[in-house]
mmCIF file of the N, C-alpha and C atoms, coordinates in Angstrom:
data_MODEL
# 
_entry.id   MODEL 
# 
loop_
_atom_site.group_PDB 
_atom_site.id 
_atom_site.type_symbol 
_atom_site.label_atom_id 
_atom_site.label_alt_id 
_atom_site.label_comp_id 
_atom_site.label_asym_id 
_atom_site.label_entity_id 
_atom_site.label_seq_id 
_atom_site.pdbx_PDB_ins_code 
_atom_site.Cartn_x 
_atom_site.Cartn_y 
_atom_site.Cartn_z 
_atom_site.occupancy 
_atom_site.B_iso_or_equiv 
_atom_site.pdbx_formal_charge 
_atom_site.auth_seq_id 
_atom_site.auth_comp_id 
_atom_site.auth_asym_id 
_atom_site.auth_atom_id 
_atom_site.pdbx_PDB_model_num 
ATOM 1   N N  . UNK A 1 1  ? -93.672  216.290 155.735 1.00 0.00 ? 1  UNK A N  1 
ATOM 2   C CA . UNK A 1 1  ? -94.991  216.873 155.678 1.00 0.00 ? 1  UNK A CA 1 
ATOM 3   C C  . UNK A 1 1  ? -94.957  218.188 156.447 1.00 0.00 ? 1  UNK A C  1 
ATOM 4   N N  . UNK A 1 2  ? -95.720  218.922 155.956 1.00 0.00 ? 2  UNK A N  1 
ATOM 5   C CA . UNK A 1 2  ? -95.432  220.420 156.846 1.00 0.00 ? 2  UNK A CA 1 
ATOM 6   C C  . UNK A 1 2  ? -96.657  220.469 157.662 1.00 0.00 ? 2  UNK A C  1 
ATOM 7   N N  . UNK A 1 3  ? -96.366  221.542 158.442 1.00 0.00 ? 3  UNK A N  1 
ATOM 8   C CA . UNK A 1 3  ? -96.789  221.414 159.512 1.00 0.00 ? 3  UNK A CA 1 
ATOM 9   C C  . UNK A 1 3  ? -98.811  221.325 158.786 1.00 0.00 ? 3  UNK A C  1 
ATOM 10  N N  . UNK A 1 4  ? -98.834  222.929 157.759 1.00 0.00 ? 4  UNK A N  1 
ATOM 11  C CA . UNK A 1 4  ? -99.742  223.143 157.624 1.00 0.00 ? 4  UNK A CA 1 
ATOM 12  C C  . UNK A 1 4  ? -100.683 221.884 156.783 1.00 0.00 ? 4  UNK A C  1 
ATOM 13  N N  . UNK A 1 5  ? -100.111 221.065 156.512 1.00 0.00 ? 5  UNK A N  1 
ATOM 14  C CA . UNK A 1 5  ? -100.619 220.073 155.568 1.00 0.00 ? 5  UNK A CA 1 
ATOM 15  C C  . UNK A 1 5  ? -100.705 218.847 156.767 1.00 0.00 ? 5  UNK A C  1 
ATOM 16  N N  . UNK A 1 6  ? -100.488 218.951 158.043 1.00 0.00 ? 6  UNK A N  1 
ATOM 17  C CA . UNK A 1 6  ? -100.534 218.182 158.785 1.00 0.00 ? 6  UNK A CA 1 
ATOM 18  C C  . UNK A 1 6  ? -101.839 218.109 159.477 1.00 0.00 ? 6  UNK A C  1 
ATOM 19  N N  . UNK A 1 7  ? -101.817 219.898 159.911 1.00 0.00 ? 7  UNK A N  1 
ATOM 20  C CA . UNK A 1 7  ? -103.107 219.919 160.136 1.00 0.00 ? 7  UNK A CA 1 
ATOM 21  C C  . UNK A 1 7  ? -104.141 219.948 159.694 1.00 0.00 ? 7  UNK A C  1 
ATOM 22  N N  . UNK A 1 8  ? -104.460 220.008 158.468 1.00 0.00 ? 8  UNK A N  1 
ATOM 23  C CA . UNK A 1 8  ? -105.195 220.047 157.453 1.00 0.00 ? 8  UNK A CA 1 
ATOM 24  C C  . UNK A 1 8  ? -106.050 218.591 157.540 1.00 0.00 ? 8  UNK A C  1 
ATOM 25  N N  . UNK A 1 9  ? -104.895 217.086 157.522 1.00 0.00 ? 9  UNK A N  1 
ATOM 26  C CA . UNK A 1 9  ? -105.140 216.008 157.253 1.00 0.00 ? 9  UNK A CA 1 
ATOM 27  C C  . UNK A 1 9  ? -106.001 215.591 159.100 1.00 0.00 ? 9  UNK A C  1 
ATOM 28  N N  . UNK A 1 10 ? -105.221 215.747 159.751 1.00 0.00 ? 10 UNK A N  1 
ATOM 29  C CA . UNK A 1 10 ? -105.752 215.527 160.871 1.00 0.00 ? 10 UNK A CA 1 
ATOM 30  C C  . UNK A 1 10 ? -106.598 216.435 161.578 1.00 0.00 ? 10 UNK A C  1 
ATOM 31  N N  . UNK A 1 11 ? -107.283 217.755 161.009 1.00 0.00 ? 11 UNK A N  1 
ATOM 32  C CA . UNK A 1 11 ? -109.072 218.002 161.320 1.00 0.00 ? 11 UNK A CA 1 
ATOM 33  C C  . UNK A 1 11 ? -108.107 218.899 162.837 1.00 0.00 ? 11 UNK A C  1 
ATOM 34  N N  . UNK A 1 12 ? -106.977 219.084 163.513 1.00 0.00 ? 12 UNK A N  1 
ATOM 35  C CA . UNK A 1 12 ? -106.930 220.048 164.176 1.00 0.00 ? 12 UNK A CA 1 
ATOM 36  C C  . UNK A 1 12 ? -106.100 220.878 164.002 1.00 0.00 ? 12 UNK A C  1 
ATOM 37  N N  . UNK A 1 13 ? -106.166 221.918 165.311 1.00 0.00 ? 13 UNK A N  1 
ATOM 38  C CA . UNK A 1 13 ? -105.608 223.260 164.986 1.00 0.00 ? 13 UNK A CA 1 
ATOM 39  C C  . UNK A 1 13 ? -104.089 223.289 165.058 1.00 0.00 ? 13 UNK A C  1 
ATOM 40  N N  . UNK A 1 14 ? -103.296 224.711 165.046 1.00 0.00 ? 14 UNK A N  1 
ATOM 41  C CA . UNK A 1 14 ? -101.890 224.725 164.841 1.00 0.00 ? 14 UNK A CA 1 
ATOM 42  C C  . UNK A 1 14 ? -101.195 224.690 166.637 1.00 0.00 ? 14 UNK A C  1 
ATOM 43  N N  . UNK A 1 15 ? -102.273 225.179 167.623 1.00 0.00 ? 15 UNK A N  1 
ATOM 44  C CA . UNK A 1 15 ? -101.965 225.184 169.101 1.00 0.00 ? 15 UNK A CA 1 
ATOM 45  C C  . UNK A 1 15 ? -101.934 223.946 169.417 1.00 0.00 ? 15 UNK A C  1 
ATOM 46  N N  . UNK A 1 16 ? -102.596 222.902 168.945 1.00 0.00 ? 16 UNK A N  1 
ATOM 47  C CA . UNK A 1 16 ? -102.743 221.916 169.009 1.00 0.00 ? 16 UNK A CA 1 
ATOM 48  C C  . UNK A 1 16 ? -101.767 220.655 168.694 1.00 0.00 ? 16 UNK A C  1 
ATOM 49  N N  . UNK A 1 17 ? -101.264 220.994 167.734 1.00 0.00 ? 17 UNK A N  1 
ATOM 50  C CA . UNK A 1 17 ? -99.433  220.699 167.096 1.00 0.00 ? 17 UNK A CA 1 
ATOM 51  C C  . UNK A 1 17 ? -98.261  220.819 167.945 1.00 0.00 ? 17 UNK A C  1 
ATOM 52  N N  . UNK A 1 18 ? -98.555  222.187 168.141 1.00 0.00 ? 18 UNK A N  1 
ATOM 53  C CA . UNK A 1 18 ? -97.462  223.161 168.601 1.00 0.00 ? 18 UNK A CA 1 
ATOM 54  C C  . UNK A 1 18 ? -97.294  222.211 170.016 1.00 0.00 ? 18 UNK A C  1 
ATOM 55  N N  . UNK A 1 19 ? -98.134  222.213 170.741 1.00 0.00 ? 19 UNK A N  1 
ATOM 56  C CA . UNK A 1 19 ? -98.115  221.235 172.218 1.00 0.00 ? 19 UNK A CA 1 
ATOM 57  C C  . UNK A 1 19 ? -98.091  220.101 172.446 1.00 0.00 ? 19 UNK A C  1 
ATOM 58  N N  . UNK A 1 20 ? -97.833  218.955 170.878 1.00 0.00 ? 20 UNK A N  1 
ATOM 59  C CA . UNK A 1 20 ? -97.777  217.711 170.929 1.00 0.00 ? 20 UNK A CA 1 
ATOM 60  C C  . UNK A 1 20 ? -96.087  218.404 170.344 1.00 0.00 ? 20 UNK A C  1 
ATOM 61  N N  . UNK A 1 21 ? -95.766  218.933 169.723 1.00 0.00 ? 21 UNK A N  1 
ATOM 62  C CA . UNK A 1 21 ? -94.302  218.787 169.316 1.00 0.00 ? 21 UNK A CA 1 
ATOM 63  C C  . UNK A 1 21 ? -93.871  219.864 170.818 1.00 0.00 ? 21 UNK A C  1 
ATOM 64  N N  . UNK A 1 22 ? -94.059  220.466 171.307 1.00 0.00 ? 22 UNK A N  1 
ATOM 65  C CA . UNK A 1 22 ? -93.122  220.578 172.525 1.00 0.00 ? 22 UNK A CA 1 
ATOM 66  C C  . UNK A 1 22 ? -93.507  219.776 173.667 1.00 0.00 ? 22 UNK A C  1 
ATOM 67  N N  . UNK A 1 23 ? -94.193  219.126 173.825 1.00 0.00 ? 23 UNK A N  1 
ATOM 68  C CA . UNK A 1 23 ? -94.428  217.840 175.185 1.00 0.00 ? 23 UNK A CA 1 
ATOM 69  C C  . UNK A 1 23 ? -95.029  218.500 175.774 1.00 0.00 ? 23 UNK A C  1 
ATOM 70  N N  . UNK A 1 24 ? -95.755  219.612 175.713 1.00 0.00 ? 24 UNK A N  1 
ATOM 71  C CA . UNK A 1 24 ? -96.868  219.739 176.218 1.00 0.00 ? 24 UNK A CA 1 
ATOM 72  C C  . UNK A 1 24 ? -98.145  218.979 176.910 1.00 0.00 ? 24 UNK A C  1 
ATOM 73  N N  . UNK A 1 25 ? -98.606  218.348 175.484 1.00 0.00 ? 25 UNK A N  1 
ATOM 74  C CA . UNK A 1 25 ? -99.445  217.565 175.575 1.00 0.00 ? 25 UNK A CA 1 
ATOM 75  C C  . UNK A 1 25 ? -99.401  216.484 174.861 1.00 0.00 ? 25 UNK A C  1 
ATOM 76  N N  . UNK A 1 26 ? -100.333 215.651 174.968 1.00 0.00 ? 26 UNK A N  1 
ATOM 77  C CA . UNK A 1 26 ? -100.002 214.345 174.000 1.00 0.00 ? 26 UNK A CA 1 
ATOM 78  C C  . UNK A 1 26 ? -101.524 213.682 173.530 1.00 0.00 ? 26 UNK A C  1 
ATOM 79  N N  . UNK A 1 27 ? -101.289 213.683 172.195 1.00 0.00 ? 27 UNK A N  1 
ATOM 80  C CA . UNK A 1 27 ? -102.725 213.020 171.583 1.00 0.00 ? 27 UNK A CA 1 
ATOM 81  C C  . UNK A 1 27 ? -103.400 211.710 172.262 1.00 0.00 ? 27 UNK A C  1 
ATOM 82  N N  . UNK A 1 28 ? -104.402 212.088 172.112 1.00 0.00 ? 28 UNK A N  1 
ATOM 83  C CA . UNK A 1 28 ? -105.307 210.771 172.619 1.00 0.00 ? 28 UNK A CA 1 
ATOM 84  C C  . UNK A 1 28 ? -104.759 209.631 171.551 1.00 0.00 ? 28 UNK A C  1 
ATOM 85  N N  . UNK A 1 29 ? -105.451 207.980 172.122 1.00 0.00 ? 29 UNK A N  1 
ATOM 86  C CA . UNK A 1 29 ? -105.278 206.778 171.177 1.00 0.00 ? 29 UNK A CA 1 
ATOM 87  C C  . UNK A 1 29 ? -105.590 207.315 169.756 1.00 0.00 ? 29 UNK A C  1 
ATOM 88  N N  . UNK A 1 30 ? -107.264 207.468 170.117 1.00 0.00 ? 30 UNK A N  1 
ATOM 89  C CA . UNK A 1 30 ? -107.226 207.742 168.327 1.00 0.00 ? 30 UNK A CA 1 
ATOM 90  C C  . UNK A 1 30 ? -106.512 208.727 167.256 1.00 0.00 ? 30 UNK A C  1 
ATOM 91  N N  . UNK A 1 31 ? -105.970 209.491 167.908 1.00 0.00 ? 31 UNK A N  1 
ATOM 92  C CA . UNK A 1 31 ? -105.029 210.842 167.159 1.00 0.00 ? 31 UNK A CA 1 
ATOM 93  C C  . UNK A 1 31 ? -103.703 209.875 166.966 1.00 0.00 ? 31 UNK A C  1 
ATOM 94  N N  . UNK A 1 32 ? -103.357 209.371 167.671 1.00 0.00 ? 32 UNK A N  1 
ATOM 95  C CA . UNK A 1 32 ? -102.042 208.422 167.729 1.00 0.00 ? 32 UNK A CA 1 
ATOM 96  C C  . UNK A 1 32 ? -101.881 207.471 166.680 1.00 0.00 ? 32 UNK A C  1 
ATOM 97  N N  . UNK A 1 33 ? -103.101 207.024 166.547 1.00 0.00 ? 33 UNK A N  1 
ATOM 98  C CA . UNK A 1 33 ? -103.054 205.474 165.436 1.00 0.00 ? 33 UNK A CA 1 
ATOM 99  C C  . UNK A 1 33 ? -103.566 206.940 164.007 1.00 0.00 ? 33 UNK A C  1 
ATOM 100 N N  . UNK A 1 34 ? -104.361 207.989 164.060 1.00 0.00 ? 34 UNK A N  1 
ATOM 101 C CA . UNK A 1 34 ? -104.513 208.827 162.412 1.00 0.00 ? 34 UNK A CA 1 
ATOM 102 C C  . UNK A 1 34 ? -102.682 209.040 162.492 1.00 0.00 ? 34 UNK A C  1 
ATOM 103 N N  . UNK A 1 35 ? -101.574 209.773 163.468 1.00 0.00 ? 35 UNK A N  1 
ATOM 104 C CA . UNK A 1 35 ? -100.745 209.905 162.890 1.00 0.00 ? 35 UNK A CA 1 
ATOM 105 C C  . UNK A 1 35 ? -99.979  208.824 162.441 1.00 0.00 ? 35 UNK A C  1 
ATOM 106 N N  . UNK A 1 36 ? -100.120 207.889 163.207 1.00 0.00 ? 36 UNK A N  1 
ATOM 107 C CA . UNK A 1 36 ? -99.454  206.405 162.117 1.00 0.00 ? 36 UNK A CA 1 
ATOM 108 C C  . UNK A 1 36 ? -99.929  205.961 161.108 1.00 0.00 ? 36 UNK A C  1 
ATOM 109 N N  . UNK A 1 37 ? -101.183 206.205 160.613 1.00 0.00 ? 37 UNK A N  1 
ATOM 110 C CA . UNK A 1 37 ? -101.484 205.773 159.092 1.00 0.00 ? 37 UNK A CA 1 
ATOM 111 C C  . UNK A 1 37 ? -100.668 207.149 158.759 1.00 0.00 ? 37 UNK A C  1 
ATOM 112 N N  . UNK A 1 38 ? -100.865 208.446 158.828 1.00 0.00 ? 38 UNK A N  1 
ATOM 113 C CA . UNK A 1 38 ? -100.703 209.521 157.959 1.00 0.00 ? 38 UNK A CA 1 
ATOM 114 C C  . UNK A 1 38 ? -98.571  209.065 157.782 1.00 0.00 ? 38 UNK A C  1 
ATOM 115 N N  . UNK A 1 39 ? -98.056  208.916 158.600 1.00 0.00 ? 39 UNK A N  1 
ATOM 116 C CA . UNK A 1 39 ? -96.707  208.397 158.849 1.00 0.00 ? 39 UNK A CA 1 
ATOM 117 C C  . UNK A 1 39 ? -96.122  207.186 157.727 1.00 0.00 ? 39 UNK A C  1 
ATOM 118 N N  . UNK A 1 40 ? -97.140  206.204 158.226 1.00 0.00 ? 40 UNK A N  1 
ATOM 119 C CA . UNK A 1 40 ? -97.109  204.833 157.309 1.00 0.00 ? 40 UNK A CA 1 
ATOM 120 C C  . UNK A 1 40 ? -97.401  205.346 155.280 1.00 0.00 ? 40 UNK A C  1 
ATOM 121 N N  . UNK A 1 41 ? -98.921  206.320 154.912 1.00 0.00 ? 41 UNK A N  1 
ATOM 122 C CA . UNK A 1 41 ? -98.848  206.898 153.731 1.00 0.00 ? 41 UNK A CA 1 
ATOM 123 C C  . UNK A 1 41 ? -97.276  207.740 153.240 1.00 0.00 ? 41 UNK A C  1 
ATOM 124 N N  . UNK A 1 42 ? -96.890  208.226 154.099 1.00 0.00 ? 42 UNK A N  1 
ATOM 125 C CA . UNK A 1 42 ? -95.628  208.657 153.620 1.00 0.00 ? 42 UNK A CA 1 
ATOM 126 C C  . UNK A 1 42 ? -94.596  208.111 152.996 1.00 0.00 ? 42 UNK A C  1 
ATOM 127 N N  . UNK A 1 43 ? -94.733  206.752 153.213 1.00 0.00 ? 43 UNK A N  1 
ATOM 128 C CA . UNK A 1 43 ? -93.881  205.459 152.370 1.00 0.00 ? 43 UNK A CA 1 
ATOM 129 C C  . UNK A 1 43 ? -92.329  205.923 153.312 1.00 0.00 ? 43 UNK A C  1 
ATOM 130 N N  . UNK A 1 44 ? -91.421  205.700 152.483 1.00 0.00 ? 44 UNK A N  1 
ATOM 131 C CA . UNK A 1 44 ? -89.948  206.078 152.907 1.00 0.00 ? 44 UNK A CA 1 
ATOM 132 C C  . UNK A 1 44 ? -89.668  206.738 153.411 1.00 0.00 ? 44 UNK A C  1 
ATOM 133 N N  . UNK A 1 45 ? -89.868  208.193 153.104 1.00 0.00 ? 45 UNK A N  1 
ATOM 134 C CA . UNK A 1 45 ? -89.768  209.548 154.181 1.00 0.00 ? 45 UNK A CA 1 
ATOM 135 C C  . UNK A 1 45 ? -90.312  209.000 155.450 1.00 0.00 ? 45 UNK A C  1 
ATOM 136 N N  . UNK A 1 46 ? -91.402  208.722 155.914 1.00 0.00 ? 46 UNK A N  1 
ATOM 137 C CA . UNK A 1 46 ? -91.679  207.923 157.150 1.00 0.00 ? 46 UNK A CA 1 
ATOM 138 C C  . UNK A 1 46 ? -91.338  206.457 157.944 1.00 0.00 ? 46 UNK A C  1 
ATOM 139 N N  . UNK A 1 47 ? -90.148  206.016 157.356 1.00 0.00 ? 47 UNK A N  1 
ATOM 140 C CA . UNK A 1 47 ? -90.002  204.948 157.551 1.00 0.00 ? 47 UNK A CA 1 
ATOM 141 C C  . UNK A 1 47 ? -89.292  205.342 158.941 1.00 0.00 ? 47 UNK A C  1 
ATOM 142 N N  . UNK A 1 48 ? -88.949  206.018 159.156 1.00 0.00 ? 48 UNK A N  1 
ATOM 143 C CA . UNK A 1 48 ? -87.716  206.347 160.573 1.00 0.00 ? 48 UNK A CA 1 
ATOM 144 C C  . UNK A 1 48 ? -88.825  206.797 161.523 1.00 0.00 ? 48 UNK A C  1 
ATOM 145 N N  . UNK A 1 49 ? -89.620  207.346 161.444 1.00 0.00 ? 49 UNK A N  1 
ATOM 146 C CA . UNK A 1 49 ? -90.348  207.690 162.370 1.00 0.00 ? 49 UNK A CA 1 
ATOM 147 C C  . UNK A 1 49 ? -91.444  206.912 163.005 1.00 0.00 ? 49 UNK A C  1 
ATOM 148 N N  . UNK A 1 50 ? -91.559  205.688 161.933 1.00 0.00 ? 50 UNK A N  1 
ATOM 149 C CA . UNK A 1 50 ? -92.559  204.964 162.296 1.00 0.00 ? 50 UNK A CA 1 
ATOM 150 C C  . UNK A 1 50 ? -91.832  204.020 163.355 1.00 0.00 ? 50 UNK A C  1 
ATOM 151 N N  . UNK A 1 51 ? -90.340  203.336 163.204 1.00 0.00 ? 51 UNK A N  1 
ATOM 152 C CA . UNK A 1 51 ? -89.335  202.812 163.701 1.00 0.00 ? 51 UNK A CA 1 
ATOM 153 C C  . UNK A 1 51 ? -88.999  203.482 165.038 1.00 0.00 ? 51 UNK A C  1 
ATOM 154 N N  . UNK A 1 52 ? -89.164  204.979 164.962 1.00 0.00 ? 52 UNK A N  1 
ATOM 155 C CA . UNK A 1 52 ? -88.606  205.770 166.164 1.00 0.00 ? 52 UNK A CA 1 
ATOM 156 C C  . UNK A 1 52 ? -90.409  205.689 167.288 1.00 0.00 ? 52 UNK A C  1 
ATOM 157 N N  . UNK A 1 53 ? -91.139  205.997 166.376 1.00 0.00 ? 53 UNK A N  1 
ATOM 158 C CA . UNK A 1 53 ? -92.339  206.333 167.865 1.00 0.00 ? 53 UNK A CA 1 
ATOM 159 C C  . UNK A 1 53 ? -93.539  205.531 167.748 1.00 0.00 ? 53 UNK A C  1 
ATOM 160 N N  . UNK A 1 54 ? -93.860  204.425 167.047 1.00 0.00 ? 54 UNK A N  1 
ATOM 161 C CA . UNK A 1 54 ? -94.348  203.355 166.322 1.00 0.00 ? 54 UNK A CA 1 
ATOM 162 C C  . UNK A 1 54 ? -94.077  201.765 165.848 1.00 0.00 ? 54 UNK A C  1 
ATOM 163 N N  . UNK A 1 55 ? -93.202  201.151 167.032 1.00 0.00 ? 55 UNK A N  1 
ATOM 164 C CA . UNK A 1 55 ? -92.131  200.238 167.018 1.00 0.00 ? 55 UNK A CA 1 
ATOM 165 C C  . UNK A 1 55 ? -93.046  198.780 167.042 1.00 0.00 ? 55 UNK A C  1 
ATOM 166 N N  . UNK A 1 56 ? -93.290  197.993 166.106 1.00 0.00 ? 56 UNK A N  1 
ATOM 167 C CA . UNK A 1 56 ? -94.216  196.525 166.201 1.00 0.00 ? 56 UNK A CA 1 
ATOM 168 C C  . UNK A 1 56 ? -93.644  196.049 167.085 1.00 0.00 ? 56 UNK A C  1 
# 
């Protein structure tokens, strides 16, 4: 998923990205569980990531 279609789905900005992918900062609960559905919709392409930062 690119970046811009990321933010699009999840309602924030690109500074906002930018500081969860360099450890900046880190999403609240509810931003956490939208990127695991948006992760989980991805079917296969998301299967590693859900495994890597999303572990049952």
């Amino acid at each position: 998923m690119s970046q811009s279609n990321f933010v699009a789905k999840m309602g924030i900005g690109f500074q906002s990205v930018n500081g969860i992918e360099n450890g900046q900062t880190k999403p609240l609960a509810l931003g956490l569980k939208q990127i695991q559905v948006l992760v989980h919709q991805m079917g296969d392409r998301g299967k590693d990531l859900l495994i890597k930062y999303f572990p049952e």
